[in-house]
C-alpha positions as CSV (number, residue, x, y, z in Angstrom):
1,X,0.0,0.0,0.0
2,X,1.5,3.3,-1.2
3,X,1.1,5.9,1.9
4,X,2.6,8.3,-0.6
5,X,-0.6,7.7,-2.8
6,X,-3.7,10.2,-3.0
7,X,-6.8,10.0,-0.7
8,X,-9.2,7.0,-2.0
9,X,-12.2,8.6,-4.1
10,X,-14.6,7.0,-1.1
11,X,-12.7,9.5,1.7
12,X,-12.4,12.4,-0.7
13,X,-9.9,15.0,-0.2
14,X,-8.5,14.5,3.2
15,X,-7.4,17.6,5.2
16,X,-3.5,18.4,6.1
17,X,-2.1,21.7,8.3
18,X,-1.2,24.9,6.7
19,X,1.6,25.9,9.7
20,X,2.1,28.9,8.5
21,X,0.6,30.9,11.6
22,X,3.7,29.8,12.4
23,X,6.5,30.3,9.9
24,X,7.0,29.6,6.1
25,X,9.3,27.0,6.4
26,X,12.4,25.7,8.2
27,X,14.5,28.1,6.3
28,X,12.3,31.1,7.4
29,X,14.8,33.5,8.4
30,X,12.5,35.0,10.7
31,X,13.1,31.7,13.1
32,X,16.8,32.4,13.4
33,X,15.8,36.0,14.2
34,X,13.4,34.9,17.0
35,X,15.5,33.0,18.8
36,X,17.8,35.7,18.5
37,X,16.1,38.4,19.7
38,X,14.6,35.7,22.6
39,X,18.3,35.5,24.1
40,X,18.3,39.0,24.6
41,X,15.1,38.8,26.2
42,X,15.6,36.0,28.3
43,X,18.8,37.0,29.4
44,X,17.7,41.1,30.1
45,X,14.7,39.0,32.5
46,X,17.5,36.9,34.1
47,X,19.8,40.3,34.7
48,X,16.4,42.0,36.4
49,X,15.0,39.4,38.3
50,X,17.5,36.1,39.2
51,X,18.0,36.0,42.9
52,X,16.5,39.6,43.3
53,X,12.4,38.2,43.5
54,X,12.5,38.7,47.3
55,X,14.0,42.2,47.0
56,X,11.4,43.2,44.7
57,X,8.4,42.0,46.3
58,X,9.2,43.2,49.8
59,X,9.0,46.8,48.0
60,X,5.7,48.6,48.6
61,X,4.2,47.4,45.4
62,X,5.8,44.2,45.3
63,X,2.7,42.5,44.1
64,X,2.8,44.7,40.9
65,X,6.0,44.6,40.3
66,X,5.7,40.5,40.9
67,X,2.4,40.8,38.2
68,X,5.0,42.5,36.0
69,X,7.3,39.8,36.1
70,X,5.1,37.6,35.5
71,X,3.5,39.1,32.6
72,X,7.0,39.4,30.9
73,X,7.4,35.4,31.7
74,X,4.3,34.8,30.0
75,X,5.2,36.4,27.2
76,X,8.8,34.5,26.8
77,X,6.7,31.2,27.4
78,X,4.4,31.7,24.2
79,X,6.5,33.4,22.0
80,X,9.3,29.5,22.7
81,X,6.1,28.0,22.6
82,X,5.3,28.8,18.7
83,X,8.8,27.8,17.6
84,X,8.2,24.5,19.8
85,X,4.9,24.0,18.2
86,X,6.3,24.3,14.9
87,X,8.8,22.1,14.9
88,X,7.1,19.7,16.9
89,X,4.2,19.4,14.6
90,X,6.1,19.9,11.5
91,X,8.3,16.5,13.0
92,X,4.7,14.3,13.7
93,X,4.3,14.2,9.7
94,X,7.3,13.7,9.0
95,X,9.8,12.8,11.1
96,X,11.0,10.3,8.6
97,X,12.4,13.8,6.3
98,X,16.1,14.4,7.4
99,X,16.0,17.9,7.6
100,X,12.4,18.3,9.7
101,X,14.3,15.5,12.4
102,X,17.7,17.8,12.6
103,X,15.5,20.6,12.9
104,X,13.4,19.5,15.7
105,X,16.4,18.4,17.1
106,X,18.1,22.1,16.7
107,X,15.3,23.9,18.3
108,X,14.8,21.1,20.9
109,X,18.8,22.2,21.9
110,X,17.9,26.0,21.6
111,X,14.7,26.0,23.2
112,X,16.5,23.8,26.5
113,X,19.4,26.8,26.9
114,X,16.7,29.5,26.7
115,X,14.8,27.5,29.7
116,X,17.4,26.3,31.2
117,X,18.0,30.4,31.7
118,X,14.4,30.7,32.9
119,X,14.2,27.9,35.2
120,X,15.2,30.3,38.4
121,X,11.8,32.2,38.1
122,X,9.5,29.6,39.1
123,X,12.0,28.4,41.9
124,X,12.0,32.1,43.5
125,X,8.8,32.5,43.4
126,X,8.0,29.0,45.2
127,X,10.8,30.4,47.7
128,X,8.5,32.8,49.0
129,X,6.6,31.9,51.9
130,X,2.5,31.5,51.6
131,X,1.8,34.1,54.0
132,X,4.0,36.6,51.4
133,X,2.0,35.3,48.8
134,X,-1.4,36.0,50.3
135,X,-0.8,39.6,50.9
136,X,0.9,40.0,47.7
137,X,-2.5,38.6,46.1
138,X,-4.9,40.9,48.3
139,X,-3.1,44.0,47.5
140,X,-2.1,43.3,43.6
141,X,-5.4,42.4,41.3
142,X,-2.6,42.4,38.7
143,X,-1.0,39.7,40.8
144,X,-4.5,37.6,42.2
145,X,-5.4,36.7,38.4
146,X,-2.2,34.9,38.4
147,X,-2.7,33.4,41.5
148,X,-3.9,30.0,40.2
149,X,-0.6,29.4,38.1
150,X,1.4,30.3,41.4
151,X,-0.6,28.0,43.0
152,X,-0.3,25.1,40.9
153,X,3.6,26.5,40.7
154,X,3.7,25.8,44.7
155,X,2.3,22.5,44.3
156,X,5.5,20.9,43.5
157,X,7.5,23.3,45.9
158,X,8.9,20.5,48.6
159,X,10.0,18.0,44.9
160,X,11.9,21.1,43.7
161,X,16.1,21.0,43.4
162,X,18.1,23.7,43.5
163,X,18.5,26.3,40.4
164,X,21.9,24.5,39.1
165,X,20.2,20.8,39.6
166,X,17.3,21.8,37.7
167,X,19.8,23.4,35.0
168,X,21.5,20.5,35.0
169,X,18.6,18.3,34.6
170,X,17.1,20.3,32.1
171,X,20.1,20.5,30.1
172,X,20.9,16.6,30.0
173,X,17.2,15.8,29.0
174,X,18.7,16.9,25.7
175,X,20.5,13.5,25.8
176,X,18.2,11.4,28.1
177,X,14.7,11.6,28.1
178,X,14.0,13.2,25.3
179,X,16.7,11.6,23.2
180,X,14.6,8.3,24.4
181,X,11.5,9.3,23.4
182,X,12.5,10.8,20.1
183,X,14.2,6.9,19.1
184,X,11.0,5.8,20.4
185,X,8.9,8.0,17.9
186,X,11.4,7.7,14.9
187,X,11.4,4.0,15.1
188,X,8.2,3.8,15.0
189,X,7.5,6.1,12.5
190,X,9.6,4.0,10.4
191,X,8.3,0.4,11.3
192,X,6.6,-1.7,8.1
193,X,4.8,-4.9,8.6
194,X,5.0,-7.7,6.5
195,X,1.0,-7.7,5.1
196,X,-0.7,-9.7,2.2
197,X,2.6,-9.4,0.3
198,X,2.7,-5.6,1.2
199,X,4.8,-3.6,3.6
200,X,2.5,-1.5,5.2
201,X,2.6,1.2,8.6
202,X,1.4,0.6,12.0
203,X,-2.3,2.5,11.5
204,X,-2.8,0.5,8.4
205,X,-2.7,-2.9,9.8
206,X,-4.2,-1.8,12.9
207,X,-6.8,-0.7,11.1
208,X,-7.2,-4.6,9.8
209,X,-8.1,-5.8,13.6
210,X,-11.5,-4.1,12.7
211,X,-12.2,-5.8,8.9
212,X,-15.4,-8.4,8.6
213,X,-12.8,-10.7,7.6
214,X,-11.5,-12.8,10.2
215,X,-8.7,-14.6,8.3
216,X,-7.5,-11.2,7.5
217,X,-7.6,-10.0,11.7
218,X,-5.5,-13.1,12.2
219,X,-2.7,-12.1,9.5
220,X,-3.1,-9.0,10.7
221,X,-2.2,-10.0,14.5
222,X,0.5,-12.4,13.2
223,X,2.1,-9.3,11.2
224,X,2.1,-7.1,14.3
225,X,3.3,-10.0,16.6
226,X,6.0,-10.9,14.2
227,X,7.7,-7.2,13.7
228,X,7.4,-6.3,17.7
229,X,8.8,-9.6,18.9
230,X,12.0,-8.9,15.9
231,X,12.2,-5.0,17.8
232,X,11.4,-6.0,21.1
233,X,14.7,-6.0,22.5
234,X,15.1,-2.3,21.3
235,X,11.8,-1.4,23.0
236,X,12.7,-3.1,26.4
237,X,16.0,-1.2,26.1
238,X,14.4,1.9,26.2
239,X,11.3,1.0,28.5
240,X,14.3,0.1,30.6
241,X,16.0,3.3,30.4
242,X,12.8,5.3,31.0
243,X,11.8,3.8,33.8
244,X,15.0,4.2,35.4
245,X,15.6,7.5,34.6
246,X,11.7,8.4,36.2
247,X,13.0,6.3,39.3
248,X,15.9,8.7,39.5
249,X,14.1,11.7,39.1
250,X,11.7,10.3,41.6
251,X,14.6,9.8,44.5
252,X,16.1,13.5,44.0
253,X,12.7,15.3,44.1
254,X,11.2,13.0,47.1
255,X,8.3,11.7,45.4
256,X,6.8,8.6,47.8
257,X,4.6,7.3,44.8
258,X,6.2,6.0,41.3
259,X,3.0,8.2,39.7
260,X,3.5,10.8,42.1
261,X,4.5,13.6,40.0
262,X,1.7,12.8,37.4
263,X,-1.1,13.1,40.1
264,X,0.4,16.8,41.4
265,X,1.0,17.5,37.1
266,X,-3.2,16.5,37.0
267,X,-4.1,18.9,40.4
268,X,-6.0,15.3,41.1
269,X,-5.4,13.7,45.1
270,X,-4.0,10.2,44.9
271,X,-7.4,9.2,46.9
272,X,-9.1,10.1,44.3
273,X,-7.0,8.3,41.5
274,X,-7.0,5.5,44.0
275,X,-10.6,4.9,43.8
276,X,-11.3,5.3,40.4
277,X,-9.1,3.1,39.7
278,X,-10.5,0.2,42.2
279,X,-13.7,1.3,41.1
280,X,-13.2,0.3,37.5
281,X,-11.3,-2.6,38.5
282,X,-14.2,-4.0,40.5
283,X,-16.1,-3.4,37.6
284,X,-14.2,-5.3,35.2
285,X,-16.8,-8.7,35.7
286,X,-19.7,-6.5,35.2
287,X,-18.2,-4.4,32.4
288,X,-15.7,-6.7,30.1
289,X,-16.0,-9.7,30.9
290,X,-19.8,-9.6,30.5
291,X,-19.4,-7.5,27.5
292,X,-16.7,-10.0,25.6
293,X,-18.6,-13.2,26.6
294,X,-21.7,-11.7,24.9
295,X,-19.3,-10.8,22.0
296,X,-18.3,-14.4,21.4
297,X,-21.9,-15.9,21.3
298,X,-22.9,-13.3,18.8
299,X,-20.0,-14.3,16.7
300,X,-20.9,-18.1,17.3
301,X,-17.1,-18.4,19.3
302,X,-16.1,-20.3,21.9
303,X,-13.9,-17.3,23.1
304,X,-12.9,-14.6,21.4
305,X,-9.4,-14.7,20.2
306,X,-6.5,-12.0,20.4
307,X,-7.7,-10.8,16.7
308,X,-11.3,-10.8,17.2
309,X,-11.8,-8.3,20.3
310,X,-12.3,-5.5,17.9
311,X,-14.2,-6.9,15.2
312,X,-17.6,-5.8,14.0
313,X,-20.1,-7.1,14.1
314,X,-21.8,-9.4,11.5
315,X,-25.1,-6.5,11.6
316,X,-22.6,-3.5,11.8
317,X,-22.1,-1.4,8.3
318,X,-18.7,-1.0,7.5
319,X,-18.9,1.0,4.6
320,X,-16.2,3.9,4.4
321,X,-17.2,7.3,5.8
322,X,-16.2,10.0,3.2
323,X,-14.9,13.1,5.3
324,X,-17.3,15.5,4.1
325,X,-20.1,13.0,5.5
326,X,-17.6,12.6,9.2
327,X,-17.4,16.4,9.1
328,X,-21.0,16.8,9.3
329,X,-21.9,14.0,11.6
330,X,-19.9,16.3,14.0
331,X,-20.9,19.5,13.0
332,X,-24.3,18.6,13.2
333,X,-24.0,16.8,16.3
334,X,-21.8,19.3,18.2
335,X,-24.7,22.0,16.8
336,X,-27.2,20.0,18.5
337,X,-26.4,20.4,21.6
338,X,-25.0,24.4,21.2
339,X,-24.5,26.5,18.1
340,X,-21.6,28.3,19.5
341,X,-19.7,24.7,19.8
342,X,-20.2,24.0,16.3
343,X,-19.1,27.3,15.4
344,X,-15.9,27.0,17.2
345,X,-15.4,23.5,15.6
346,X,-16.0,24.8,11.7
347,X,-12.2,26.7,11.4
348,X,-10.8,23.5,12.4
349,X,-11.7,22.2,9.2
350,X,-12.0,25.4,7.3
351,X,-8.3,26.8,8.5
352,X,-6.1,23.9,7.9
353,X,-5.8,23.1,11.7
354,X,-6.5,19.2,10.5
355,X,-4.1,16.6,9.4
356,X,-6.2,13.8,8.4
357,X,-4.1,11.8,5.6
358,X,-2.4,8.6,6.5
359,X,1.5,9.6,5.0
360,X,5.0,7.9,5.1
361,X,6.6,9.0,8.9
362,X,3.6,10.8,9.8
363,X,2.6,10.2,14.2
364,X,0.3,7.5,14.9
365,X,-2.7,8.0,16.2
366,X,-4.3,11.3,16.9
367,X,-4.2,14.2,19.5
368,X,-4.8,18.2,19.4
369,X,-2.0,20.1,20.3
370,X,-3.1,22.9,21.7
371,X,0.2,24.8,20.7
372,X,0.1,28.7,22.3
373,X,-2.6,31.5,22.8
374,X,-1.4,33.3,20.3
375,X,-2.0,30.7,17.3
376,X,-4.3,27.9,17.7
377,X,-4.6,24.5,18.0
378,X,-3.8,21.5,15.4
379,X,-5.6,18.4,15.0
380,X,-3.7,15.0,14.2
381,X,-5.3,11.9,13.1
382,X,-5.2,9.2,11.0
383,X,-8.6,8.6,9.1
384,X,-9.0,5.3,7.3
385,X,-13.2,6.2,7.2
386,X,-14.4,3.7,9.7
387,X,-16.7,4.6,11.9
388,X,-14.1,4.5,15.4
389,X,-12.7,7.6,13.3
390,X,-15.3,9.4,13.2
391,X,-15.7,9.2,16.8
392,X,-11.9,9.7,17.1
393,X,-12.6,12.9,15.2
394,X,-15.1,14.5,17.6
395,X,-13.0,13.1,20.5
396,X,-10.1,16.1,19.3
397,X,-12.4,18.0,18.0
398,X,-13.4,18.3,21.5
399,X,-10.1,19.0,22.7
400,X,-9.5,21.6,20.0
401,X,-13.0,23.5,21.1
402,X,-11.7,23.1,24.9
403,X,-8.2,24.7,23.6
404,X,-9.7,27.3,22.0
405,X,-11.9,28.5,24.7
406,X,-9.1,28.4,27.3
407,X,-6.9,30.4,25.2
408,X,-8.5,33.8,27.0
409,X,-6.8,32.6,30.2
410,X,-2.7,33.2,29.1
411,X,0.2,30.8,28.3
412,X,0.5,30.0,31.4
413,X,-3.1,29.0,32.8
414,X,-4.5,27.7,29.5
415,X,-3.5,24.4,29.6
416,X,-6.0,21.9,31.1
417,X,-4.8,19.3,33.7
418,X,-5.0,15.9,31.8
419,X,-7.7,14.6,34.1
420,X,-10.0,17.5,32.9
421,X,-8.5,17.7,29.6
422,X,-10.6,14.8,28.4
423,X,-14.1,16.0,29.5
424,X,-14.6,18.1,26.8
425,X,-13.4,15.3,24.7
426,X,-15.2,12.8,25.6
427,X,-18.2,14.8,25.9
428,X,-17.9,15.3,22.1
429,X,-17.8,11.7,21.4
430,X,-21.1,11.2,23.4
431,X,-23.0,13.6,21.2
432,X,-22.0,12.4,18.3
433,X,-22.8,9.3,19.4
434,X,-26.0,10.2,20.6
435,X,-26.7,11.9,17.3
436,X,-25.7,8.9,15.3
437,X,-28.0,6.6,17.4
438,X,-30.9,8.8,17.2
439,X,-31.0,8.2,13.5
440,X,-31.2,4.6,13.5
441,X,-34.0,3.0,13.3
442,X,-33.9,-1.4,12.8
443,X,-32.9,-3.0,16.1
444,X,-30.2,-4.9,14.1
445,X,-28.1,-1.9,13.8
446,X,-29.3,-0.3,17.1
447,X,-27.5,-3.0,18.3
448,X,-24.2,-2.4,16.3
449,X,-23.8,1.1,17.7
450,X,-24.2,0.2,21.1
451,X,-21.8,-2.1,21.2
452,X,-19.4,0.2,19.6
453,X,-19.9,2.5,21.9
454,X,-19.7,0.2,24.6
455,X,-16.0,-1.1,23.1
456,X,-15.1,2.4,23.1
457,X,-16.4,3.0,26.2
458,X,-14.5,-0.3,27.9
459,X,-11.4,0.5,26.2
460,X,-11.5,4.2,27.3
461,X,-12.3,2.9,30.9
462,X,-11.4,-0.2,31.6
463,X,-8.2,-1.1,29.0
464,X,-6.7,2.2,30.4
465,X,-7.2,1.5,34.0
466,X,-5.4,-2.0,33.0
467,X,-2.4,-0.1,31.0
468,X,-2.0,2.2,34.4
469,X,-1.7,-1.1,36.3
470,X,1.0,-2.1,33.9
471,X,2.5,0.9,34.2
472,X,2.7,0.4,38.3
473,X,3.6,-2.8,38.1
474,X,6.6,-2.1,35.6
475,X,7.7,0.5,37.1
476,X,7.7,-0.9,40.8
477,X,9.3,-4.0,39.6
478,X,12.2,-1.8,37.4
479,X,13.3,-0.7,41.0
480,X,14.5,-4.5,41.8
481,X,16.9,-4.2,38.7
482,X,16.8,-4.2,34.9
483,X,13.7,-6.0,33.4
484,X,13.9,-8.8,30.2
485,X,11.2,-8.3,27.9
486,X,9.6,-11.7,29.3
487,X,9.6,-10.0,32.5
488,X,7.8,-7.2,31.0
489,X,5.6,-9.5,28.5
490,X,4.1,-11.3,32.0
491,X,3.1,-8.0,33.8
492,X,1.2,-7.5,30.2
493,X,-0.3,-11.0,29.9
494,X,-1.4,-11.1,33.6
495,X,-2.5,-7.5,33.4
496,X,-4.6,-7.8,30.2
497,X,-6.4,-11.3,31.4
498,X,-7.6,-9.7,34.2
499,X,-9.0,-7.0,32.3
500,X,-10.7,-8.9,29.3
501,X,-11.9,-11.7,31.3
502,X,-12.5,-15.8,30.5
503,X,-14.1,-15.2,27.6
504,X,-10.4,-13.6,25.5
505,X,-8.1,-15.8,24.7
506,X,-5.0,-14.1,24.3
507,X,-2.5,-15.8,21.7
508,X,1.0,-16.5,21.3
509,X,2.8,-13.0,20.9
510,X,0.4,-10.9,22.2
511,X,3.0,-10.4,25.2
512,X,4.8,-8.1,22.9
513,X,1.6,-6.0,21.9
514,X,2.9,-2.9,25.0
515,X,6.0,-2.2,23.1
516,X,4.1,0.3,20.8
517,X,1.7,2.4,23.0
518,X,3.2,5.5,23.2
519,X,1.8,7.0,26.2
520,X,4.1,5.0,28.3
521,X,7.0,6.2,27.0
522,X,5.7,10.3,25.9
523,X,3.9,10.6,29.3
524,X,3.8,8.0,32.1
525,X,1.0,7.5,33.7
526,X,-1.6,9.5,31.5
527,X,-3.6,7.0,30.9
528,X,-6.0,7.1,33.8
529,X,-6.6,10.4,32.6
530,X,-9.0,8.8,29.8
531,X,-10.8,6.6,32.5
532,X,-11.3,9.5,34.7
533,X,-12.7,12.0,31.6
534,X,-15.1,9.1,30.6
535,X,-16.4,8.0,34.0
536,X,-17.0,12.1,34.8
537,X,-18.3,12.4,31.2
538,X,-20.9,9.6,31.8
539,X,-22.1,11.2,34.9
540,X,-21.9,14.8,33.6
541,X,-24.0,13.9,30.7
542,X,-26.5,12.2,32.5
543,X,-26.9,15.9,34.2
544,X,-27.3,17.6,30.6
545,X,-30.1,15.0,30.1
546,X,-32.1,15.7,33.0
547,X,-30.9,18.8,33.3
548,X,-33.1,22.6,33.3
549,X,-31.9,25.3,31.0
550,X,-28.6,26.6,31.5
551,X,-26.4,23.5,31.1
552,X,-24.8,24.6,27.8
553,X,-24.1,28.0,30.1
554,X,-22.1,26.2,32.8
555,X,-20.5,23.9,30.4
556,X,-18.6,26.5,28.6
557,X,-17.7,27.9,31.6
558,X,-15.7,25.2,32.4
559,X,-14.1,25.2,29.4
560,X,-13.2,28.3,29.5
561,X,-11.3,28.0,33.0
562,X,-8.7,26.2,31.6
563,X,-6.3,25.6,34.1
564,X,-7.5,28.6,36.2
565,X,-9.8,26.4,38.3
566,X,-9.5,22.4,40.3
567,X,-11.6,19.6,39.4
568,X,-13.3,20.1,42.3
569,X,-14.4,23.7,41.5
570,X,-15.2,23.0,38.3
571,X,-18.0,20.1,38.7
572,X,-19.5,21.8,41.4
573,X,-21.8,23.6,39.6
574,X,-22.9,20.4,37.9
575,X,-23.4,18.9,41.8
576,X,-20.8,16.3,41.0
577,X,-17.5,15.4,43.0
578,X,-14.9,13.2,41.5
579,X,-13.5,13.0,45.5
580,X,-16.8,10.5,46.4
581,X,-16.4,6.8,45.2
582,X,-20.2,6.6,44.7
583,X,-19.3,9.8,41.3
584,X,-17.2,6.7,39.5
585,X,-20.0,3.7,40.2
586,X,-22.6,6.3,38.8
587,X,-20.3,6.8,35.6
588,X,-19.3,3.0,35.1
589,X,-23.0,2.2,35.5
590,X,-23.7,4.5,32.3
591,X,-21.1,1.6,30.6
592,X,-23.7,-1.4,32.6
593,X,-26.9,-0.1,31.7
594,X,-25.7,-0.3,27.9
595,X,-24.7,-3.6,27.7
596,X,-27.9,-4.4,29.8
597,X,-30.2,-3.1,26.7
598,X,-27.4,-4.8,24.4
599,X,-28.8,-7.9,26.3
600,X,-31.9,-7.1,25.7
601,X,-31.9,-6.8,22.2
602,X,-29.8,-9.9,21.6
């Protein structure tokens, strides 16, 4: 299959990203004149400000002169921030090109001095003690709207090092983590799979797990098992190294927790993680392994087998979804439920802030990167027309809406703790869903919706709760010494069949399939996030449907508080808390009460 080749006629023309909010190219001049002018700028804010903080807010107006600082900080922070979005982006469609790899690699380098520079600011400022801070707040407006950032800033005061340790670690992430992660990203980028006398990509045979045609789910398996279990070794290396260097980091900052930095990163209480996660876990009888042995009888199975957890159906349609039809499914869907979210999901595709074309060294995938205030956000994903990418679609068009609305609150309280992050997401899937559901009519293929939603739904919930216990478990066990990739292949396997229950039979190889989520190695620990923004979705929705006028009101509200408000804060309104194990039972029993009426209609 040529990944070089056009869009199929049945997709039509499939969006990619015009970056040229940005710059022209990687030989616009103007990029070697920013960072230019950025080390001046950086360095003038270093000669006014490094080790003087204290001295400046103990004058009269310190909190204005602190709110000046930190205005000038924000400003530094977006303007690195565009030439990191650029390059990044530019290096998730093709990091395969020579010249966009040493050029991500360049302003990787360039970006790390300039921060390395920086790095004193947020140290200082957690320096000062919180009764400083309070009276700096009550007598500086300027300063109080910054007071969430500062806050969020503090939470990791007692983890922080000192300014030439945090240099120092900053600097060598050049050639540890991020040198890691990159490998990670460029190998796969590169990987081909031996397919029905094809070499193929990653999405394109992944996208065969979910064809009518079961022969072709087992080739497809065997291909992926065959390739991983040849770059395994390189994948454990790595997986190896990662873990170590996140135990390290762990022992110097004082963290107690292997995910402890993730949980103060999300503003979310380990109790609260904690419980979700047991909750789901208690769940997993009720949820997958009811769901999978239903599976098997309607496929006339035994069990299901590694290649058939993802098949459709033999009611569900899978004819190809041309983009113009997936673009308004959402449109229409997100209209639905407000005008004003439809409107701020039409530039996405109107702006070239979509990448939608499967291409040689393009990212796996999908995600929005939210990029800076002062641009917008960009939209990867890989769209092969089934109908998971159309919900995929309105999962980041979600996040792109959520970006876009935050973008009022600053560089530096825009972004969305992870946990949150996916709400708006989520939400977005549900009403296309909803929509999509509402227009069909025959039980057969009432039938074939709900249980892809309730695949989605168990591998958003329960499949990410598993890969977070894998994560645990790997990383506890890294701490005993280096781990073979058997020993990492049997926290999978045990993990997974206590996820998918009796009724999955997991076959020979599929103790390789963790090398190539990329989660683990980009972010570690995200992926509760997913399970949290799906269990709160369930239970938020649930308000929206009984809910009196002025939902859609409080909803974008939340949006729009970015990072400028907790979890806690933000659900109140709604009269939900994430804190209360009963909030997580109530969302997983949105997951129950579908695969009850799936039962029903079987």
């Amino acid at each position: 299959m040529d990944m070089s080749a056009s869009p199929t006629e049945k997709l039509g023309n499939l969006p990619e990203w015009d970056l040229r909010v940005f710059y022209q190219g990687v030989d616009d001049p103007r990029i070697a004149a920013d960072i230019a002018s950025l080390k001046e700028e950086v360095a003038d804010f270093a000669k006014t400000y490094h080790g003087k903080l204290a001295e400046h807010v103990a004058a009269p107006d310190g909190g204005d002169v602190l709110a000046t600082a930190i205005v000038a900080y924000e400003a530094l922070e977006d303007r690195m921030g565009r030439i990191a979005s650029y390059a990044g982006l530019l290096f998730a469609t093709s990091s395969t090109v020579p010249e966009h790899a040493r050029f991500y690699g360049d302003m990787q380098t360039a970006l790390t001095e300039l921060n390395s520079e920086l790095l004193f600011f947020g140290l200082e400022l957690n320096g000062l003690n919180d009764k400083d801070i309070e009276q700096l707040a009550a007598s500086s407006p300027a300063f109080a709207h910054y007071l969430p950032w500062v806050n969020d800033l503090r939470l990791h005061r007692e983890h922080d090092l000192s300014t030439e340790s945090e240099q120092l670690m900053q600097d060598k992430s050049l050639t540890g983590r991020s040198a890691w992660t990159r490998l990670f990203d460029e190998t796969m980028a590169r990987m081909r799979f031996d397919f029905e006398g094809e070499t193929v990509s990653l999405e394109q045979v992944l996208d065969k797990l979910s064809d009518p045609d079961r022969a072709l789910r087992q080739k497809a398996v065997e291909a992926l098992t065959k390739r991983f279990q040849t770059d395994q070794p390189l994948f454990t290396h790595i997986t190896n190294t990662l873990s170590k260097d996140l135990e390290l980091d762990g022992k110097w900052r004082g963290y107690a927790d292997v995910a402890g930095a993730r949980h103060i990163a999300n503003r979310v209480e380990a109790p609260v993680v904690e419980a979700l996660t047991q909750s789901v876990q208690g769940a997993y009888p009720r949820l997958s392994h009811r769901y999978y042995a239903l599976k098997a009888k309607w496929l006339g199975l035994d069990k299901l087998e590694t290649w058939d957890r993802n098949a459709p159906l033999p009611e569900e349609k899978t004819d190809l979804i041309p983009w113009a039809r997936a673009k308004d499914i959402v449109l229409s869907a997100y209209g639905d439920f407000a005008p004003d979210l439809a409107a701020h999901a039409a530039p996405f595709f109107d702006r070239g802030w979509i990448n939608a074309a499967p291409r040689e060294g393009k990212a796996g995938g999908a995600f929005s990167h939210p990029t800076v205030p002062s641009a917008n956000p960009f939209i990867l994903i890989n769209y092969m027309g089934r109908t998971r990418d159309v919900m995929t679609l309105a999962h980041e068009l979600g996040h792109g809406v959520h970006q876009v609305l935050a973008a009022d609150q600053g560089a530096l309280m825009a972004e969305t703790p992870l946990t949150l992050a996916e709400t708006a997401s989520v939400f977005g899937e549900m009403l296309t869903f909803k929509r999509l559901l509402s227009e069909t009519t025959d039980a057969a293929s009432r039938k074939a919706m709900l249980a892809s939603k309730v695949e989605d739904m168990i591998n958003t919930c329960v499949r990410q709760i598993a890969f977070y216990t894998f994560e645990r478990r790997l990383h506890v066990a890294r701490r005993e010494g280096e781990l073979t990739s058997e020993d990492i292949g049997q926290i999978w396997i045990e993990v997974q069949t206590e996820s998918l229950g009796p009724s999955v039979r997991l076959s020979e190889g599929y103790e390789t399939f963790w090398c190539y989520i990329p989660h683990f190695i980009h972010s570690p620990f995200y992926v509760y996030a997913y399970a949290f923004g799906d269990c709160l979705v369930n239970s938020l929705y649930a308000v929206y449907e009984s809910s009196e006028d002025g939902f859609q009101e409080r909803y974008f509200d939340m949006l729009r508080a970015g990072g400028s408000r907790r979890h806690k804060d933000l659900l109140a309104p709604f009269r939900l808390d994430a804190s209360d194990p009963a909030f997580w039972n109530k969302g997983l029993g949105v997951i129950e009460g579908f695969i009850d009426e799936l039962e029903a209609l079987s």
